[in-house]
Backbone as CSV, one residue per row, in Angstrom:
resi,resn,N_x,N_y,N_z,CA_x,CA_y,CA_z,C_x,C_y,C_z
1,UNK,4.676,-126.487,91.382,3.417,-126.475,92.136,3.689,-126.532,93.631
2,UNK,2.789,-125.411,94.309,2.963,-125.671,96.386,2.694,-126.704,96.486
3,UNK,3.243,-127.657,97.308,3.184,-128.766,97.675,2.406,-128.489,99.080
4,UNK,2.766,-127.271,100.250,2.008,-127.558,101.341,0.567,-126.466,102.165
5,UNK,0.061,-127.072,100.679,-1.237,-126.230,100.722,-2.172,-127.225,101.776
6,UNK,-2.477,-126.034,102.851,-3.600,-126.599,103.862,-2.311,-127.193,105.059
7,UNK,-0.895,-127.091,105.036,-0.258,-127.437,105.944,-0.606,-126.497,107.083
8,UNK,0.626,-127.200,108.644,0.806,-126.304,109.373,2.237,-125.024,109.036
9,UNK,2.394,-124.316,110.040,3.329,-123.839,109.983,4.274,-124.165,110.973
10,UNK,5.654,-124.167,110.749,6.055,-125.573,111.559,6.540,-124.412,112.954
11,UNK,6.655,-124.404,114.155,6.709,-123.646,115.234,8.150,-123.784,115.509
12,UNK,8.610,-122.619,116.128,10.460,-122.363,116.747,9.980,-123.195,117.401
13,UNK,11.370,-124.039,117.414,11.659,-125.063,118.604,11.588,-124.261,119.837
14,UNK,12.806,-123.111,119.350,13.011,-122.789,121.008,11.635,-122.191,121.794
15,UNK,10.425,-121.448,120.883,9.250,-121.201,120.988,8.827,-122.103,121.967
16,UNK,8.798,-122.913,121.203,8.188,-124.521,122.744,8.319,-124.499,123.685
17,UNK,9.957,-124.639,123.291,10.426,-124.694,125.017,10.194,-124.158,125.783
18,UNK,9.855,-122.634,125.233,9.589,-121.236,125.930,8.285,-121.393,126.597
19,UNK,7.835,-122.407,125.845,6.075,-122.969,126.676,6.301,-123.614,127.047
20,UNK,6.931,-124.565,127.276,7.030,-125.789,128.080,7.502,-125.513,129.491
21,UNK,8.569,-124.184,129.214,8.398,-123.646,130.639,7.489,-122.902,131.594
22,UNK,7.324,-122.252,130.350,5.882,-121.580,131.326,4.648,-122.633,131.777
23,UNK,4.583,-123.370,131.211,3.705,-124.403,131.013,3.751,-124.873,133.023
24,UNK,5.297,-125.413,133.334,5.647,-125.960,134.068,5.695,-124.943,134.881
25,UNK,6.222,-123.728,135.027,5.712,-122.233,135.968,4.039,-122.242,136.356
26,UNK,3.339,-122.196,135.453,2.012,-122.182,135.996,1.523,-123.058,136.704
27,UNK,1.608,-124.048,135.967,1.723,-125.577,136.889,1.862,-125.700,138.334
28,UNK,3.140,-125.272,138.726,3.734,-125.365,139.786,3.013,-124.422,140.566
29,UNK,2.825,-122.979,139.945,2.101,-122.113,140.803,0.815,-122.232,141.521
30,UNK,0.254,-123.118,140.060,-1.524,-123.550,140.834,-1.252,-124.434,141.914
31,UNK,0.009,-125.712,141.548,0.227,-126.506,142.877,0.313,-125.608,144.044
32,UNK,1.367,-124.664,143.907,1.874,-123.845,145.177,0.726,-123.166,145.665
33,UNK,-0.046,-122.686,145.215,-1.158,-121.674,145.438,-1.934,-122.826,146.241
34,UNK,-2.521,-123.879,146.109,-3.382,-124.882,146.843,-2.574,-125.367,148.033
35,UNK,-1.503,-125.332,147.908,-0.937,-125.731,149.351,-1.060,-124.206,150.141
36,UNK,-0.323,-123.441,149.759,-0.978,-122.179,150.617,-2.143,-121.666,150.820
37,UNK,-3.410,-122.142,150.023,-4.597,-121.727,150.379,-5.285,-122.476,151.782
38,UNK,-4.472,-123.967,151.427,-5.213,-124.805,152.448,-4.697,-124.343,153.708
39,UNK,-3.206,-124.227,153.699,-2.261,-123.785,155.056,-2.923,-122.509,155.863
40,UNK,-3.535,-122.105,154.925,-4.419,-120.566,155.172,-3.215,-119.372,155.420
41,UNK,-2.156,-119.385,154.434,-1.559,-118.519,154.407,-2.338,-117.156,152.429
42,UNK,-3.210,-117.870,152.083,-3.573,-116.998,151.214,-5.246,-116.760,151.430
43,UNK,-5.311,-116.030,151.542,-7.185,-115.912,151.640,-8.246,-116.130,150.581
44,UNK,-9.065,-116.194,150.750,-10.072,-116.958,149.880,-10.436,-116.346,148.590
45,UNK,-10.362,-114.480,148.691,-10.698,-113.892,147.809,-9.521,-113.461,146.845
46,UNK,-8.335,-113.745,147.822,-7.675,-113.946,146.623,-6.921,-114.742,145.985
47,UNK,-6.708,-115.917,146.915,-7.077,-117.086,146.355,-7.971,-117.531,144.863
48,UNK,-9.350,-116.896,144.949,-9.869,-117.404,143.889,-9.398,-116.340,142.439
49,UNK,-9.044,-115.099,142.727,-8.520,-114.197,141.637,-7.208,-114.612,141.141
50,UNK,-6.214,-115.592,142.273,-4.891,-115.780,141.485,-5.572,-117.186,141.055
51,UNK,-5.859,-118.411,141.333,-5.998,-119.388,140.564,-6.719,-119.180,139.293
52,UNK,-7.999,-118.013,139.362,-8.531,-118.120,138.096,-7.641,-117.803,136.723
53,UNK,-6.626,-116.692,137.128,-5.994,-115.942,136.640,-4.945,-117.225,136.301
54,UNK,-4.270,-118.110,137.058,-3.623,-118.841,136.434,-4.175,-120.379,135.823
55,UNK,-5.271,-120.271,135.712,-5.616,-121.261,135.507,-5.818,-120.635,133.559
56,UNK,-6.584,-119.437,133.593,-6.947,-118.954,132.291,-5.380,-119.126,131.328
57,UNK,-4.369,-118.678,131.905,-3.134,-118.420,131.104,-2.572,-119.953,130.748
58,UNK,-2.591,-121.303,131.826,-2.274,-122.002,131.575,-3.241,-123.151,130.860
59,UNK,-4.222,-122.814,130.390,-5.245,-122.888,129.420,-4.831,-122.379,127.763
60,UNK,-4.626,-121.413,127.951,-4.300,-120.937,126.850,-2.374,-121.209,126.186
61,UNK,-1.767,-121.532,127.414,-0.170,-122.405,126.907,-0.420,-123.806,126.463
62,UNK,-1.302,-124.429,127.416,-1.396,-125.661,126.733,-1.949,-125.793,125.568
63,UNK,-2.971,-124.732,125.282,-3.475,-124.916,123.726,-2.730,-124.630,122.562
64,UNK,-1.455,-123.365,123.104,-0.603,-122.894,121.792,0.397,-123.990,121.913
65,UNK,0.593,-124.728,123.046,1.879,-126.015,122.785,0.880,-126.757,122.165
66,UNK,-0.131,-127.537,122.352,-0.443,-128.632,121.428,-0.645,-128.725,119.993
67,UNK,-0.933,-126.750,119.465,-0.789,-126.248,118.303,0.167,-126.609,118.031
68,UNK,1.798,-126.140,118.220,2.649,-126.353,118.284,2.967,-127.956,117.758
69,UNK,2.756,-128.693,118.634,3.203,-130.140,118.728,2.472,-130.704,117.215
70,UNK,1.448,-130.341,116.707,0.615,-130.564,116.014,1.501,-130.619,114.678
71,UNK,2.169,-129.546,114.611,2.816,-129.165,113.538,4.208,-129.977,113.610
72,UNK,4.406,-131.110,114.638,5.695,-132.030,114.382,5.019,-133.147,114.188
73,UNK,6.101,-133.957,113.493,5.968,-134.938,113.266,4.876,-136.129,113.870
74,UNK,4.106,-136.649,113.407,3.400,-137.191,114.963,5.053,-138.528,115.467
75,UNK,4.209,-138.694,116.611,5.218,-139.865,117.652,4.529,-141.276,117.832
76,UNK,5.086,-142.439,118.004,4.762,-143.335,118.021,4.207,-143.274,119.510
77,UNK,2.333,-143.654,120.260,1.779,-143.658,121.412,1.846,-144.413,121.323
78,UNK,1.578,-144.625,122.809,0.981,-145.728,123.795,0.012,-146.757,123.324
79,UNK,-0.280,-147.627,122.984,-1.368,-148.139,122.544,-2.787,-147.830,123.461
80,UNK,-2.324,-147.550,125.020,-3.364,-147.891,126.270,-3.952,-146.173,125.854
81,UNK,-2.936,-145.169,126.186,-3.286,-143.997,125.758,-4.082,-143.556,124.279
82,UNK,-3.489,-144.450,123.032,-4.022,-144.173,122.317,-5.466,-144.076,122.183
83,UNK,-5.750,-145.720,122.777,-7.118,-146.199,123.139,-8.321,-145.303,123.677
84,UNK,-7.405,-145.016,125.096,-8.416,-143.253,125.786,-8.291,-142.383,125.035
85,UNK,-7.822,-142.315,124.178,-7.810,-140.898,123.171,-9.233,-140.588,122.587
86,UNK,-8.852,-142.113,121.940,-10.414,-142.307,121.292,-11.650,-142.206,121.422
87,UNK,-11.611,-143.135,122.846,-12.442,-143.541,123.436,-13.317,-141.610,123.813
88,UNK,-12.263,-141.065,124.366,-12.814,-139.637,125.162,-12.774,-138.687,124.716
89,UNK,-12.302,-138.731,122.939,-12.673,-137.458,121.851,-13.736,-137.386,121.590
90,UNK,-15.114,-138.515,121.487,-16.574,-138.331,121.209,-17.182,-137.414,122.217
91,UNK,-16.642,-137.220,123.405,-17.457,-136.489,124.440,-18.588,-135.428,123.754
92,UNK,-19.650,-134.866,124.032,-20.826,-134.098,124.096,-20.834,-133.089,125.189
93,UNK,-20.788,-133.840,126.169,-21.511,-132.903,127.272,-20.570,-132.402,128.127
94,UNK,-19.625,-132.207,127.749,-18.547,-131.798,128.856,-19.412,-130.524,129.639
95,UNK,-19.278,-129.392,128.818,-20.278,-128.278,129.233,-19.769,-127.625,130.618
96,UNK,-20.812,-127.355,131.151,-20.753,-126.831,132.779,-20.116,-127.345,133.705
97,UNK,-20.603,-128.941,134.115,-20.271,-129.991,134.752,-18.629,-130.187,134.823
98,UNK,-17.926,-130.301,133.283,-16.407,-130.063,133.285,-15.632,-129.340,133.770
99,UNK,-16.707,-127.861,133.447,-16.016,-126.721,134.173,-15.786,-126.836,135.799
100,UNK,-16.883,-127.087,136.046,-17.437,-127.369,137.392,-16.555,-128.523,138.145
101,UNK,-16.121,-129.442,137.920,-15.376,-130.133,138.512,-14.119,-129.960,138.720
102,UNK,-13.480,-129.583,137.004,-12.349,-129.258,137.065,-12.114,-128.390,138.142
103,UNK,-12.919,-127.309,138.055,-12.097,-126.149,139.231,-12.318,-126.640,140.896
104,UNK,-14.023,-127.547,140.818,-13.868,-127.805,142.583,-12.764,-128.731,142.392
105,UNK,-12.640,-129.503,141.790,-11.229,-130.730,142.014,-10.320,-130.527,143.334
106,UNK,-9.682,-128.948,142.217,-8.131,-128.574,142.896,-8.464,-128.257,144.438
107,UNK,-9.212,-128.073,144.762,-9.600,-127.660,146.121,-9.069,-128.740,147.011
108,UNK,-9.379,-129.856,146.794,-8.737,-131.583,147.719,-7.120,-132.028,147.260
109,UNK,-6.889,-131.848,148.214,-5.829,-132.996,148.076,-6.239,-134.863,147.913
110,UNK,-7.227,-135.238,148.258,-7.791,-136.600,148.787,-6.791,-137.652,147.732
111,UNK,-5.639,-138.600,147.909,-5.418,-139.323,146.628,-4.359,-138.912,146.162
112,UNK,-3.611,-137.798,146.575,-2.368,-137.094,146.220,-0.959,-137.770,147.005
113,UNK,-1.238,-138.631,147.753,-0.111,-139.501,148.321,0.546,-140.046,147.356
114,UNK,1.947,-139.834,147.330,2.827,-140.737,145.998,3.466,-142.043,146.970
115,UNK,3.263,-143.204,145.884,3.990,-144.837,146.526,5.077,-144.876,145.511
116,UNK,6.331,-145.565,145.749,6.984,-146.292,145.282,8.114,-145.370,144.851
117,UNK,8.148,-143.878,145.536,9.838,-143.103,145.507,9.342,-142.042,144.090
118,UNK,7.913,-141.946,143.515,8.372,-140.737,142.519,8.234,-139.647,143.054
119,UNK,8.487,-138.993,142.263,7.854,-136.964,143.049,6.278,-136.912,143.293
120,UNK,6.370,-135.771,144.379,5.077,-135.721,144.463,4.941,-134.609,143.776
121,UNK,5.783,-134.142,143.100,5.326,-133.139,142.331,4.850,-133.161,140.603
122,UNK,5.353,-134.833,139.755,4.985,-135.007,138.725,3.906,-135.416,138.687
123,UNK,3.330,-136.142,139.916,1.504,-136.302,140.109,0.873,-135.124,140.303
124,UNK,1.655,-134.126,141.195,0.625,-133.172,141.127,0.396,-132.041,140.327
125,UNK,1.651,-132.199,139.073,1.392,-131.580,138.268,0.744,-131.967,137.192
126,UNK,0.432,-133.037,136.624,-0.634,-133.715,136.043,-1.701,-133.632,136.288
127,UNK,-1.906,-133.947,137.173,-3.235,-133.691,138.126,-3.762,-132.524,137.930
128,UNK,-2.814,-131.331,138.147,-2.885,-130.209,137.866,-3.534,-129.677,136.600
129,UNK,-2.653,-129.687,135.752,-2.960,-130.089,133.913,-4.709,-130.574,133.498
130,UNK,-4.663,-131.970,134.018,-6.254,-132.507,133.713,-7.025,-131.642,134.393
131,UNK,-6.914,-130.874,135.186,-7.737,-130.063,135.846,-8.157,-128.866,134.955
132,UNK,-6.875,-128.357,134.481,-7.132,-127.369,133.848,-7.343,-127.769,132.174
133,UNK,-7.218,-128.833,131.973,-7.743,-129.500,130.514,-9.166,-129.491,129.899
134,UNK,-9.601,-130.145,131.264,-11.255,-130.357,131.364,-12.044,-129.143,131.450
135,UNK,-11.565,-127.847,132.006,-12.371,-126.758,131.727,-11.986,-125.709,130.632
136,UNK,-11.420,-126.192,129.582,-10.692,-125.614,128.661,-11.440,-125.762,127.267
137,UNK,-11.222,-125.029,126.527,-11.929,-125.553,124.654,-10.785,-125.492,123.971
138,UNK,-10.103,-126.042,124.531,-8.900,-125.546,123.757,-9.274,-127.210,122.519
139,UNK,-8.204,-128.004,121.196,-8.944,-128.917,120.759,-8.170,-130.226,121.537
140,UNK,-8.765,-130.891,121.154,-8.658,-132.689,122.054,-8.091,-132.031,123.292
141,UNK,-8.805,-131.215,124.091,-8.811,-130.670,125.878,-9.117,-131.922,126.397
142,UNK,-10.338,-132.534,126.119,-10.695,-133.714,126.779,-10.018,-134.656,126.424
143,UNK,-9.855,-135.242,125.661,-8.779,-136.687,125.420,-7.294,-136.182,126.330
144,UNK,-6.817,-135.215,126.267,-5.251,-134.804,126.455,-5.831,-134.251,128.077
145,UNK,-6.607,-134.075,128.561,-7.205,-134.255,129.929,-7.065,-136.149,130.945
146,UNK,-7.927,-136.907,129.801,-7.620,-137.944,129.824,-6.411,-138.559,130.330
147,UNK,-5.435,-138.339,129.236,-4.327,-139.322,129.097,-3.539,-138.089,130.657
148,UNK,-3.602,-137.442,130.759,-3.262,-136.711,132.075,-3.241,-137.538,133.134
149,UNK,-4.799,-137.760,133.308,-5.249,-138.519,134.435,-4.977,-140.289,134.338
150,UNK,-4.752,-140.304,133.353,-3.845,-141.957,132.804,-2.428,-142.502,133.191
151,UNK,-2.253,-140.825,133.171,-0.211,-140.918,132.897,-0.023,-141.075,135.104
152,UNK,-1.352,-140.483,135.728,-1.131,-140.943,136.915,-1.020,-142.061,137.379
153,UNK,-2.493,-142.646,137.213,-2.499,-144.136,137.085,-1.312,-144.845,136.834
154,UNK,-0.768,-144.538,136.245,0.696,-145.187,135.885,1.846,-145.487,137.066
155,UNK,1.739,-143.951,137.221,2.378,-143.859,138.632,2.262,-144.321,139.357
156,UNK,1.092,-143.720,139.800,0.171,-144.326,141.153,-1.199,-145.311,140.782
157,UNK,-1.762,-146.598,140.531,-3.005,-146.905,140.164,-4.033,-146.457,141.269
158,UNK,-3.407,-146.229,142.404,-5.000,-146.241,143.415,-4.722,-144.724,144.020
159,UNK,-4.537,-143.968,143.360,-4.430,-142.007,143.001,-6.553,-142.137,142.825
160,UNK,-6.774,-141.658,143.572,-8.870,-141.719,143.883,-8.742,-140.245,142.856
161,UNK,-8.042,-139.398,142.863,-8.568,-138.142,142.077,-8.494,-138.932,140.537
162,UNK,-7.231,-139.651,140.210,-7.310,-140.199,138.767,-8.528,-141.014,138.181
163,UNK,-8.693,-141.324,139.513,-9.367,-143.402,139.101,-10.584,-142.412,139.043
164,UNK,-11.337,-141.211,139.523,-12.395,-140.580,139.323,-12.542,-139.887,138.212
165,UNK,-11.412,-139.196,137.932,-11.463,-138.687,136.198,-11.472,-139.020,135.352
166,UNK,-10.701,-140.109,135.519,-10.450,-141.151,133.850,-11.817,-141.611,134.177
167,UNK,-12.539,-141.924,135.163,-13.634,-142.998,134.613,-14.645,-141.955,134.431
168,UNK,-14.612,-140.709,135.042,-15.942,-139.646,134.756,-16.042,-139.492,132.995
169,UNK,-14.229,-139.108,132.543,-14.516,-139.352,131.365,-14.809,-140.094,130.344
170,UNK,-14.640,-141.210,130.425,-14.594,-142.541,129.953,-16.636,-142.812,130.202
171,UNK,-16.871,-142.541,130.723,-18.409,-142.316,130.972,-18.980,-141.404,130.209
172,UNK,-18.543,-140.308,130.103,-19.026,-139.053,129.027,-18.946,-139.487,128.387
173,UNK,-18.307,-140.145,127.496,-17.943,-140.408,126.049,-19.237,-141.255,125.294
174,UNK,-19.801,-141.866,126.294,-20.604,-143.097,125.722,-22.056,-142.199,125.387
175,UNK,-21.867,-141.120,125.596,-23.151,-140.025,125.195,-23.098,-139.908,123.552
176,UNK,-23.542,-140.392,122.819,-23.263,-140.136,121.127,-22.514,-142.263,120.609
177,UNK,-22.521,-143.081,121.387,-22.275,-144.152,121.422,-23.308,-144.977,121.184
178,UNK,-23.364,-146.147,120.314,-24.701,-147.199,121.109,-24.510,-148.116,121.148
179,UNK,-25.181,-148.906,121.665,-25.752,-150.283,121.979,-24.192,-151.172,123.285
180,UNK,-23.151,-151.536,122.560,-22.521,-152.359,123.249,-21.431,-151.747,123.560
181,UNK,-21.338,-150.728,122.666,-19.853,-150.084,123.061,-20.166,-148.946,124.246
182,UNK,-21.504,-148.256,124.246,-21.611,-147.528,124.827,-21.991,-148.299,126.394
183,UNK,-22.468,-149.732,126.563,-22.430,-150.056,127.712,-21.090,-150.762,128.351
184,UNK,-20.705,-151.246,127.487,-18.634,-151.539,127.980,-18.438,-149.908,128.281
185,UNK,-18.598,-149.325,127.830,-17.661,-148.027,128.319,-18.389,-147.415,129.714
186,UNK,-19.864,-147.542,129.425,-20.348,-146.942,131.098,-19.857,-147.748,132.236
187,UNK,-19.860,-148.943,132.104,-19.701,-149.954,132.831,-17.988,-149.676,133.139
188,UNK,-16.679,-149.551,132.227,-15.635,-149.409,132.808,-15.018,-148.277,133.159
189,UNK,-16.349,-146.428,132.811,-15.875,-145.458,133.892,-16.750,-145.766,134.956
190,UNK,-17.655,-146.523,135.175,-18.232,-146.806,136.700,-17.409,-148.008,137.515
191,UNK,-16.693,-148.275,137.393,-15.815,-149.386,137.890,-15.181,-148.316,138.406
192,UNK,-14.094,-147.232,137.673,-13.141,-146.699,138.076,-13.222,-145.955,139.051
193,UNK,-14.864,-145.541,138.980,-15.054,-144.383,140.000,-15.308,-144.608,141.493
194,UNK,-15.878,-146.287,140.931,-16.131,-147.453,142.066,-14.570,-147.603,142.840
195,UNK,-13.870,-147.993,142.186,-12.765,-148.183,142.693,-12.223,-147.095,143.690
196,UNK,-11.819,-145.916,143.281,-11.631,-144.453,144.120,-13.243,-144.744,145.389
197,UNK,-13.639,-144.925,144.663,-15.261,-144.985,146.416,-14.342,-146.168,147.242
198,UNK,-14.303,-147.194,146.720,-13.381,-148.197,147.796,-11.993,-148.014,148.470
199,UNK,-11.250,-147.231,147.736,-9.857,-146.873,148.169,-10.207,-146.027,149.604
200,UNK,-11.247,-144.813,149.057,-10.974,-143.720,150.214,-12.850,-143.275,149.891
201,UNK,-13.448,-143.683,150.710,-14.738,-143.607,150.501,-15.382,-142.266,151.494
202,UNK,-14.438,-141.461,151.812,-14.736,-140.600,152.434,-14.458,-138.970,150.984
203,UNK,-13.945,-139.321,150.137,-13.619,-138.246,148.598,-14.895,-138.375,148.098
204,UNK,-15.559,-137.026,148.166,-16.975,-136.394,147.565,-17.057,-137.027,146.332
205,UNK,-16.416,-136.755,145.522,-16.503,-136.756,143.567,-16.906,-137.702,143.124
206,UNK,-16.395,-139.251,143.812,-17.277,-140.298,142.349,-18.290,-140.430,143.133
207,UNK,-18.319,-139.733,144.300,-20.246,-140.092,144.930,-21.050,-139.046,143.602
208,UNK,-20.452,-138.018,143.689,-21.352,-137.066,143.151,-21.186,-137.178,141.751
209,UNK,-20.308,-137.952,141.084,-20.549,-137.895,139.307,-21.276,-139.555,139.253
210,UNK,-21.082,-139.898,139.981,-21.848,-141.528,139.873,-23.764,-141.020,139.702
211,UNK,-23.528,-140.350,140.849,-25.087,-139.537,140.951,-25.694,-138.966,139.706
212,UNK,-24.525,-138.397,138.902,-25.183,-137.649,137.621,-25.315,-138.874,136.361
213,UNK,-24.390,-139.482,136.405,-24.508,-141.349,135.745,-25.623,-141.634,135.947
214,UNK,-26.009,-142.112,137.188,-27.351,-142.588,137.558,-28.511,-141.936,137.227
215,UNK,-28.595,-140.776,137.035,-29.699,-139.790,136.638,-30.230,-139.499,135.517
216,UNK,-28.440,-138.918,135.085,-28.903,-138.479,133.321,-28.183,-139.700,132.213
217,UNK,-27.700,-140.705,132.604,-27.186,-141.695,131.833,-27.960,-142.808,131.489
218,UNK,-28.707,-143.483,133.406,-29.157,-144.638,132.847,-30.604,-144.522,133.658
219,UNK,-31.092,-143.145,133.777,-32.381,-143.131,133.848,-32.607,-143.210,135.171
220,UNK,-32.096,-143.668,135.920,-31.932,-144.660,137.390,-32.506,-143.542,138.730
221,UNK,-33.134,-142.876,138.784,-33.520,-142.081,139.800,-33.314,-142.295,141.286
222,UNK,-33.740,-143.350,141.622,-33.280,-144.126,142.729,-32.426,-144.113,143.278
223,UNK,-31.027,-144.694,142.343,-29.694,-145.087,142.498,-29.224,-143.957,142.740
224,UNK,-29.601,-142.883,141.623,-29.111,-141.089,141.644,-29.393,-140.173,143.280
225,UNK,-30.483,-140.576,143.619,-30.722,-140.030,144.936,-29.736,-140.773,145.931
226,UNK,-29.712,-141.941,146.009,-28.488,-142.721,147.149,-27.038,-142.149,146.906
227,UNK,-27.117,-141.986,145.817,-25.478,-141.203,145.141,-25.268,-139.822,146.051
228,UNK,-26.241,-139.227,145.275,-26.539,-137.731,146.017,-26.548,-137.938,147.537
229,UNK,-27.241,-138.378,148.461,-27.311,-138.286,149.254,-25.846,-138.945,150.176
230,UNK,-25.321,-139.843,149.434,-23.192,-139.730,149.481,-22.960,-139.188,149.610
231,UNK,-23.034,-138.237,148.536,-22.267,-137.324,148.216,-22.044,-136.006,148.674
232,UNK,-23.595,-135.555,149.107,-23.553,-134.625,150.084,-22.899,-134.900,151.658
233,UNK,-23.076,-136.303,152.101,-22.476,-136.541,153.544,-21.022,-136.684,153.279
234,UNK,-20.675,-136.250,152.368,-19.051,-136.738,152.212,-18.183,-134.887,152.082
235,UNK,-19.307,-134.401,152.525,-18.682,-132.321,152.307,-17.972,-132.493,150.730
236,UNK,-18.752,-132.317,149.832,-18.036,-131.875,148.576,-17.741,-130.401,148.664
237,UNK,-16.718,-129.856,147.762,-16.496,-128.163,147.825,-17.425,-127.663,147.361
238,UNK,-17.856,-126.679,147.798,-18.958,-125.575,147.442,-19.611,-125.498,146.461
239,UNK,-18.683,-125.542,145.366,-19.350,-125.117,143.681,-20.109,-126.612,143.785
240,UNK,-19.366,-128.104,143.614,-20.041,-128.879,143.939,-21.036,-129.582,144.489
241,UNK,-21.137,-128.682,145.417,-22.496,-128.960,146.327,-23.372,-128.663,145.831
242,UNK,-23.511,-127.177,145.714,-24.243,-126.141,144.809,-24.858,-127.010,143.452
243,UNK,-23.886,-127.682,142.889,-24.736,-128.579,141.567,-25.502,-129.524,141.670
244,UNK,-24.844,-130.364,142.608,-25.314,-131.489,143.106,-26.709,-131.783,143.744
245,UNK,-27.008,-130.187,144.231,-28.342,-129.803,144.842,-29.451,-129.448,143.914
246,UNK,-28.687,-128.562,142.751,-29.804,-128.192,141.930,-29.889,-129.694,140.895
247,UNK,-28.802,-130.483,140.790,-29.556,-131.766,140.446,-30.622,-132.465,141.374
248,UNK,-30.140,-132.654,142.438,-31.629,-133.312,143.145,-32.720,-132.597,143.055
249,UNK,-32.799,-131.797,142.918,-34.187,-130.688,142.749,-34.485,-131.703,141.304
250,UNK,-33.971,-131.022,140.171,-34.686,-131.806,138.948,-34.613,-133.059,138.688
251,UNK,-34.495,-133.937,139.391,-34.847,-135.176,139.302,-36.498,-135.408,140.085
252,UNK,-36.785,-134.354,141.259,-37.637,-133.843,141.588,-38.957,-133.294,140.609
253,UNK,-38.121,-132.701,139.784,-39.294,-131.913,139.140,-39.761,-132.855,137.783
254,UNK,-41.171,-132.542,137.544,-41.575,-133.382,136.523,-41.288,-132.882,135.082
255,UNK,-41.442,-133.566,134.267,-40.935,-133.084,132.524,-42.494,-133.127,132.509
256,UNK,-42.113,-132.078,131.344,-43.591,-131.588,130.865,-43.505,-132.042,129.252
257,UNK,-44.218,-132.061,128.357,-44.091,-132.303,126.687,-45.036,-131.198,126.532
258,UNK,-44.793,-130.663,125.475,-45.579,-129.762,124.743,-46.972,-130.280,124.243
């Protein structure tokens, strides 16, 4: 009798590797590409045709490596990682907003300073990664987005791009949650995002996802407009702005019922 009915199929090693490099090629390129966009040695229009372009391919490596990985053995995690795994596989609403951040993200450096002698290039290739995680369908994109923005923290704890992602996500999650777990969890991605506002309170992002917390999370209209109105004095990138605006509009506009 088959014994591995409904298995995977187990992937060439050397296959992997073969992604793991490219993996780390693209990587590097989106890094390289943002330092030359900012230097203004690449222009804007095409600027946005090579990042999209590498952002799509390294979307689609990370999904055939985690296929890949899937089919080994599992590994003994992190307990802390395991935890965010969990915690940020329930997500719902990633949607637009994911997309939407992920890509304004890469635009800032804000938070990319490395302490204590590592590379600045294993933060910013992580960094990198969760960026391109979060606008991805690839499966557990968001948890393995997560532990991205975790594995910085590690590095660095007061990294404002991390302490804003892990807690944006860690906030999503509590959408499909209730009662106590879902307010421990709003409560410790609003800390995190709090935290990045205190480090460097001049970085657009946890003004402007705190704003969408406040709005579409805990009802808070008020709080959502003071956010917004952060968030806009803080120059978020373009696409960002752009959302951030057509949210204040509908907090504006009234709900109707049938």
């Amino acid at each position: 009798m088959s014994s591995d009915l409904g298995s995977r199929p187990a992937i060439d090693p050397d296959r992997l590797a073969e992604l793991e490099e490219e993996r780390r090629f693209l990587l590097r390129s989106l890094v390289d590409l943002e330092r030359e966009h900012d230097a203004g040695d690449v222009a804007d229009d095409d600027y946005e045709v090579l990042k999209d372009g590498y952002t799509a391919r390294a979307a689609n490596v990370l999904r055939a490596i985690d296929e890949g990985r899937a089919a080994l053995p599992p590994k003994k995690r992190n307990n802390r990682r395991a935890m965010a795994a969990f915690v940020i596989v329930v997500v719902l609403i990633a949607g637009t907003l994911g997309w939407l951040v992920a890509r304004s993200s890469g635009q800032r450096g804000a938070g990319d300073t490395i302490t204590g002698g590592t590379s600045p290039n294993q933060v910013a290739t992580l960094l990198s990664e969760g960026r391109v995680l979060m606008g991805s369908n690839a499966p557990n994109a968001i948890s393995e987005a997560s532990n991205r923005f975790l594995a910085v923290l590690d590095i660095e704890p007061n990294n404002v791009e991390a302490l804003t992602y892990a807690g944006w996500l860690v906030a999503l999650s509590t959408q499909g949650q209730d009662g106590e777990t879902a307010a421990s969890n709003l409560a410790a991605g609003k800390a995190f995002m709090e935290k990045a506002i205190g480090i460097d309170p001049t970085y657009a992002d946890p003004h402007c996802l705190l704003a969408v917390v406040a709005g579409n999370f805990e009802n808070d209209v008020a709080t959502a407009k003071t956010r917004i109105a952060e968030c806009l004095a803080a120059n978020p990138p373009a696409d960002l702005r752009a959302f951030i605006e057509q949210f204040a509009q509908s907090l504006d506009t009234p709900t109707t019922t049938g």
